[in-house]
N, C-alpha and C positions, 0 to 999 in steps of 0.2 A: 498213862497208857501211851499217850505222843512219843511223850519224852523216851519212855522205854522201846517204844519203836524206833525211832531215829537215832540212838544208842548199836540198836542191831544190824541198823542196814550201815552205820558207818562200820559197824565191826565186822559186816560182811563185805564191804568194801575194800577195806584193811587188808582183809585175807586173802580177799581177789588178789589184790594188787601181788601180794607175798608173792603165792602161787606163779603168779605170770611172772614176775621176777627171777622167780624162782628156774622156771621154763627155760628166761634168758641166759643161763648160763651155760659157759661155753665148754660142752663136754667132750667136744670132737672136733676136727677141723673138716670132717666133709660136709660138701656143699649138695642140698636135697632139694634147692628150690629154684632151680633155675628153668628161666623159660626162654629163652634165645639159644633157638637148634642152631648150629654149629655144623658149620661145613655141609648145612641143606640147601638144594636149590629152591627157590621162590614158588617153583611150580608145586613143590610138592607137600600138597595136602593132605595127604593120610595122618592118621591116628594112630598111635602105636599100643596096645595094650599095655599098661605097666606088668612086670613081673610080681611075681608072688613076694620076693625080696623085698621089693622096693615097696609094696603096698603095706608090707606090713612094719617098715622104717616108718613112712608117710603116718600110718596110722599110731603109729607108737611116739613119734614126735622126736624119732633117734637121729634125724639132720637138724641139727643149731640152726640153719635158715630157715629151715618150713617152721622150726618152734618162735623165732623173731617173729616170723611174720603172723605165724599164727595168735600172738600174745597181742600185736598189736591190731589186726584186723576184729579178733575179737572181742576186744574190748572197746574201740571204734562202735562195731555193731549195737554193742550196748548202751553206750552213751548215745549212740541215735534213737536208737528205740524208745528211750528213756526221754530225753527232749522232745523227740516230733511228737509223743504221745500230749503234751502240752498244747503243740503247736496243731496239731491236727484238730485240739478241742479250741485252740482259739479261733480256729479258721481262719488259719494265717499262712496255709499248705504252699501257694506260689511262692509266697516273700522268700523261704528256703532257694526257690530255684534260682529268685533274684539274686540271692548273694553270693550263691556258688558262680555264678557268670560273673558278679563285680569284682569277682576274687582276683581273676585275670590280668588287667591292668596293672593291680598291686607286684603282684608276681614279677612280670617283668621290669618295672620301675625301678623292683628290689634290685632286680639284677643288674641293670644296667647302673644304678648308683653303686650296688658294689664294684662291679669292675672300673669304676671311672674313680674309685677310692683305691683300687691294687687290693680287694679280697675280695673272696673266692666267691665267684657267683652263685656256687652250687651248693651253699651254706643253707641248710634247711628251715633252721632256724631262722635266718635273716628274712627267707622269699615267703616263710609264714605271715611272720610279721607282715611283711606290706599286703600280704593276700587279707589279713585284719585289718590294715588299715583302708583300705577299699571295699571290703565289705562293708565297716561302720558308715561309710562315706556314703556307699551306695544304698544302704537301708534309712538310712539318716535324707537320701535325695528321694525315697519314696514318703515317708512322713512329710516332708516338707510339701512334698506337689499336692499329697491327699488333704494340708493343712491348710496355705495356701491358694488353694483354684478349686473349680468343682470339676476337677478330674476325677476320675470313675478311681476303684484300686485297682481294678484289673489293667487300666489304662496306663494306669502310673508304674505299674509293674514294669508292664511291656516296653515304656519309654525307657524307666531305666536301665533294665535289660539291656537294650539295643546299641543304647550309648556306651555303656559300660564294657559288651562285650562285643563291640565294634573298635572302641576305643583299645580294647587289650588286642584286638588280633592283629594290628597296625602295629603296635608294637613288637607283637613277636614275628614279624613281618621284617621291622628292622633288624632285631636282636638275632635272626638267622643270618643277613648279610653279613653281620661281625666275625670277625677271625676265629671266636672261642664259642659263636652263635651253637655251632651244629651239636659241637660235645655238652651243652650245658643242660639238657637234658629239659628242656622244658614243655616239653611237647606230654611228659608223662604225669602234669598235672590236670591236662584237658582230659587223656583219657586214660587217666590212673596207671600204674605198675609199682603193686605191691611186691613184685618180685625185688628189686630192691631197694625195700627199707635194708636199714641199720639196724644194729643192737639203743643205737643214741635217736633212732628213729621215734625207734618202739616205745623206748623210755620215756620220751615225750609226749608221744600219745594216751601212755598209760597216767601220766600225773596231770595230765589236762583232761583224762578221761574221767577220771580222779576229782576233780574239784568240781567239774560240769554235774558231777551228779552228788558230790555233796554240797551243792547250792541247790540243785534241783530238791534235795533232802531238808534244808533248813526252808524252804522259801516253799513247803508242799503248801499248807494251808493258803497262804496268798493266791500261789497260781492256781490254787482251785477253786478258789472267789472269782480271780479275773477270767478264770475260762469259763464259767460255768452263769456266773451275773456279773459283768461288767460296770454295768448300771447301779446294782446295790452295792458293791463297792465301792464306788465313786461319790454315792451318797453318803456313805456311813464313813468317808473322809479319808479311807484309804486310798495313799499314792499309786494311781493307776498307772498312769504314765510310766511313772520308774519302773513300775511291775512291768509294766508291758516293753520296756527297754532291756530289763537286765533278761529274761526270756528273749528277746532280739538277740541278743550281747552270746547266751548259750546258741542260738543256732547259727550264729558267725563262727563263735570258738569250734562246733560239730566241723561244720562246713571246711573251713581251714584245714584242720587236723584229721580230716578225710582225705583231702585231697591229692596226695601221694598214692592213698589206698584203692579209692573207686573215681575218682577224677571228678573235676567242677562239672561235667556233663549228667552223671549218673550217681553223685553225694544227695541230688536232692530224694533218689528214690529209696538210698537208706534210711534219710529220715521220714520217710513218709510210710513207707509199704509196712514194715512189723508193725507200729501202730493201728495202721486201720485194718491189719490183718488181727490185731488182738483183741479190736471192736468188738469183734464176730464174737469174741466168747467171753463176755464179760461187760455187766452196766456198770460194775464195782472200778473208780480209779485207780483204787491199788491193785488192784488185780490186772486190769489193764496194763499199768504200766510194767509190771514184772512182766507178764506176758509179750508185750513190746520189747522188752532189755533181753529175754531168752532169743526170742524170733531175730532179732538182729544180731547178738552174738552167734548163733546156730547157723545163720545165714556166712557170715562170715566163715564162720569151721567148714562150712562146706565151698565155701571159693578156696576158701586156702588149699583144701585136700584137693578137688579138682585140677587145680591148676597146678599144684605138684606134682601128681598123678600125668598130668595131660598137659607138658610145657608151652604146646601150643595156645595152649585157653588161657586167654586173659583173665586173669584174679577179676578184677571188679566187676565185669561183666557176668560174671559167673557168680558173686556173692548175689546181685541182683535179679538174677535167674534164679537162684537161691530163695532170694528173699520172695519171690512174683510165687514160686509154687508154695510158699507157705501160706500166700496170699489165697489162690486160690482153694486151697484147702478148707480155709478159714471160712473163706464165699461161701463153700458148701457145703459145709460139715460142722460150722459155728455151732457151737452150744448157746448162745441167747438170740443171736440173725441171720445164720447161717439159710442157704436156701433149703437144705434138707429139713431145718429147723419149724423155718415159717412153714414148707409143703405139708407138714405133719402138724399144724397148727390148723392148717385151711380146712385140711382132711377132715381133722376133730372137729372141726364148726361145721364144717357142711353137713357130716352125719350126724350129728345134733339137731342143726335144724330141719336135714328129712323125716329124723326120728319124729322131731315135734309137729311137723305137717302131717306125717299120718297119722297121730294120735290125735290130734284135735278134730282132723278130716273123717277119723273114726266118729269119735265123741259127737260131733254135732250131725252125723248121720242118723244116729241112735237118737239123740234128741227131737230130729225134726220126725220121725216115726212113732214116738212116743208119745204119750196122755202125762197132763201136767203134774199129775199125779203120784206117779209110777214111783218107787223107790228106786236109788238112783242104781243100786247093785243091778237090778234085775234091768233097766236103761241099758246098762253099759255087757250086761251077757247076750246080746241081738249080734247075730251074724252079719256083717256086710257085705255083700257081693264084689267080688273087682270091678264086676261090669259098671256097678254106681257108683263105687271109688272115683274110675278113669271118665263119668260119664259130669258127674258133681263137680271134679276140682277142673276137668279139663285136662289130664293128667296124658303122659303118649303112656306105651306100655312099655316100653324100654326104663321111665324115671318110676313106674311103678311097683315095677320086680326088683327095681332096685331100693325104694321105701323097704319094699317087705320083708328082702333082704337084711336090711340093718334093724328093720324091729322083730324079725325071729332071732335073728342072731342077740340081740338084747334081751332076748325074753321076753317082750311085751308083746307079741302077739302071738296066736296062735293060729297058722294061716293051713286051713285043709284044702289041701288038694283035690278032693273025690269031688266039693261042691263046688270050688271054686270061689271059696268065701273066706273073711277072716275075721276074730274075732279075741277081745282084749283079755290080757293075765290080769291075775289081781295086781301083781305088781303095774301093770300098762294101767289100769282100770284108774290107779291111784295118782300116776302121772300122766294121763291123758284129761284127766278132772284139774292138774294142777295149772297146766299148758294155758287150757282152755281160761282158767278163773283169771291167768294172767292178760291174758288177751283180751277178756271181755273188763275188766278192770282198766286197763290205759285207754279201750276205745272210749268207757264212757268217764273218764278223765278227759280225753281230747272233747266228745261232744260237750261234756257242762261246764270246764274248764277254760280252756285252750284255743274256743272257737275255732274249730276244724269242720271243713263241710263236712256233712253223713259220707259224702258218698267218695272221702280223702280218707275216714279215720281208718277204716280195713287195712289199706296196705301200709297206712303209717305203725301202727299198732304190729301187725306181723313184720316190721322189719327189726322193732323196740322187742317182743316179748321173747325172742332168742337171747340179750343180754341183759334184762331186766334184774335186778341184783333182789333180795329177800328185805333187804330195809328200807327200797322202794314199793315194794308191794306192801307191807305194813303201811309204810306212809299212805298208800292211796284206799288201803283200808278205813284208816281211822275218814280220811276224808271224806270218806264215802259213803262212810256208816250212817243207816236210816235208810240211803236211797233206793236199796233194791230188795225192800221188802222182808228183809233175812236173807236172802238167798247168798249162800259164803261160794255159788258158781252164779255169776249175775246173770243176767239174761242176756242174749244179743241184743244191744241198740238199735240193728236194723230190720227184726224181731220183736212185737207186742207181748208174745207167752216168757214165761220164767219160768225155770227148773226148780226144784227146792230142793231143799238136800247139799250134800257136797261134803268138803274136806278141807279145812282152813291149810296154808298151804306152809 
């Protein structure tokens, strides 16, 4: 079944790739994705609405440059999503932001050793490369500190950081005083311009996109040992270390081959945001992580159209803007943690346990009025008053009408108006008898067990019998059996008399 899965996602990989390939070709020579207005003054900041034309070029992918950029931003997206989904379960979220800043150094290094060799600084290829070779440098100076000293990791982060991307902006400091400094363009890997990639851009990204996630694909089982128990891996003799390097190794490779797209300032929040925004709806890892690989490529489709749409807007700013509303979406609308999710969880519990406070608040009303006798039906057909309800629990009258509320509307009670009284369904008769048997079953668990003071077990016991599960309550049956006379509704522990009768539950 692995095997057959890892088969499909390389062959839906394959097809990606095709497709996007496919995109790259060159069916026209106009240019649709430029973002340097032209012969505009500084001041002027208005928005221009695109036309109907151009929206529907944009949308159709009819400009060769909005399709480049779209093939490689999109795909970017996904291999982030795809990675930080790892990285976010390692909780390793900074170290991303570490590397994107030690990228810098590399960068210029690149370049000024290219021009002191006579080629061309502006080689994409070449200023990648050093941007990897200072990321491994720099991930490889946080290992060490954390290995090394009892520096904290957050500590060791921040040093590196600091040094790294203190050390880069001195140099692009120098590389500006140089003759060839201004035109080399390097100022657009701090803060990204996806306007323009290449065709040879693209293509690079797409086959480093490409392998980032068929090693995520062979190496899944590993990295779901190491993010999930670190510890039992390590036990059971699997090379942690290397696991935890070559995962390194992919969010250097993301980081790099981002940073043309959304720049080393704003790469680390592609790898992080789709992830923890796919959290929200999914405890399943594969599901997660597709749902990370959509959210990040979607994100990118919509910087890309944005910023074609609106030359003023900066693509990578806009993928992240992108990326933050799917975020919040997720926040509140998550199908497993979402806050709408949880609110509607709390809900269910509260009204559960009001339900089960009036029903038991009924139940032992009827009991303490009652002869030990009494069959337990004609017990539980006695009318209650409000007045005793809100006078016995201590109840306001605002949390009362809202009790009654949620057990008329359940059925379980049947509350008349004219007297001012109410009184249980058969249905309530039958779970207001179950409530109760659970309640007085963990109290006198806690007194003969557990040594709990008498005058502790009440509100320990009501805080337990709202999530007591049915193969606890058998357990504390058998345990208990003999002690309470027959009685399958015990008596109260705080209470001499027994009831007899009842309804095993």
């Amino acid at each position: 079944m692995n095997r057959r899965r890892t088969w499909l996602v390389i062959g839906l990989l394959v097809l990606l790739l095709g497709g996007l390939s496919w995109l790259l070709r060159s069916r026209d020579s106009h240019i649709g994705h430029a973002h340097e207005a032209r012969g505009k003054s500084i001041t002027d900041t208005g928005i221009q609405w695109p036309s109907r034309e151009k929206l529907w070029r944009t949308l159709s992918l009819a400009d060769y440059n909005t399709r480049v950029v779209f093939a490689g931003v999109t795909v970017l997206g996904a291999a982030s999503g795809l990675v930080g989904t790892f990285l976010l379960l390692r909780k390793r979220s900074l170290l991303s932001d570490t590397v994107s800043h030690c990228t810098l150094p590399g960068i210029a290094i690149a370049f000024l050793i290219a021009e002191a060799t006579g080629i061309s600084g502006r080689s994409l290829p070449l200023l990648l490369i050093g941007a990897a070779v200072t990321g491994v440098l720099g991930m490889g100076a946080v290992a060490a500190i954390r290995a090394k000293s009892r520096i904290k990791d957050d500590a060791a982060l921040a040093i590196v950081l600091s040094v790294f991307f203190g050390f880069g902006i001195a140099l692009m400091v120098i590389i500006q005083q140089l003759p060839t400094g201004n035109a080399a363009g390097l100022s657009h890997f701090i803060y990204g311009k996806a306007a323009s990639m290449t065709a040879g851009d693209a293509q690079l990204i797409l086959f480093a996109s490409l392998a980032v996630a068929l090693v995520c694909v062979v190496l899944f089982k590993e990295f779901k040992l190491l993010c999930f128990d670190a510890s039992f891996a390590r036990t059971q003799g699997w090379p942690t270390v290397a696991l935890d390097l070559a995962l390194m190794g992919l969010v250097v490779a993301v980081t790099v081959i981002g940073l043309q797209a959304v720049g080393l300032l704003l790469v680390v929040a592609l790898l992080i945001i789709p992830a923890a925004a796919a959290r929200f709806w999914s405890h399943r890892l594969g599901v997660t992580m597709l749902l990370a690989t959509l959210i990040g490529a979607a994100s990118g489709l919509v910087g890309v159209a944005a910023s074609a749409l609106f030359p003023k807007l900066p693509a990578g700013a806009v993928i992240v803007l992108a990326a933050v509303f799917c975020f919040v979406v997720s926040f509140v609308f998550g199908a497993e943690r979402g806050l709408f999710k949880r609110w509607l969880e709390q809900r269910r519990v509260g009204q559960r346990v009001a339900r089960q406070h009036l029903l038991r608040a009924i139940y032992e009303w009827c009991e303490t009025k009652s002869q030990a006798n009494r069959d337990l039906i004609s017990l539980l057909d006695c009318a209650v008053s409000l007045a005793e309800l809100r006078r016995v629990n201590d109840w306001s009258e605002g949390r009362l009408q809202r009790l009654l509320r949620i057990g008329f509307t359940e059925r379980l009670i049947i509350w008349n108006n004219s007297h001012d009284a109410v009184h249980l369904t058969a249905e309530g008769k039958l779970e207001a008898r179950r409530v109760t048997r659970n309640h007085r079953l963990w109290e006198t668990y806690l007194l003969q067990y557990a040594d709990v003071a008498p005058q502790h077990i009440h509100h320990n016991a009501d805080q337990i019998e709202h999530v007591i599960e049915p193969n606890i309550v058998n357990e504390l049956e058998e345990l208990l059996a003999g002690r309470e006379g027959g009685a399958l509704v015990p008596a109260d522990p705080e209470k001499p008399q027994i009831v007899p009768g009842g309804l095993s539950a």
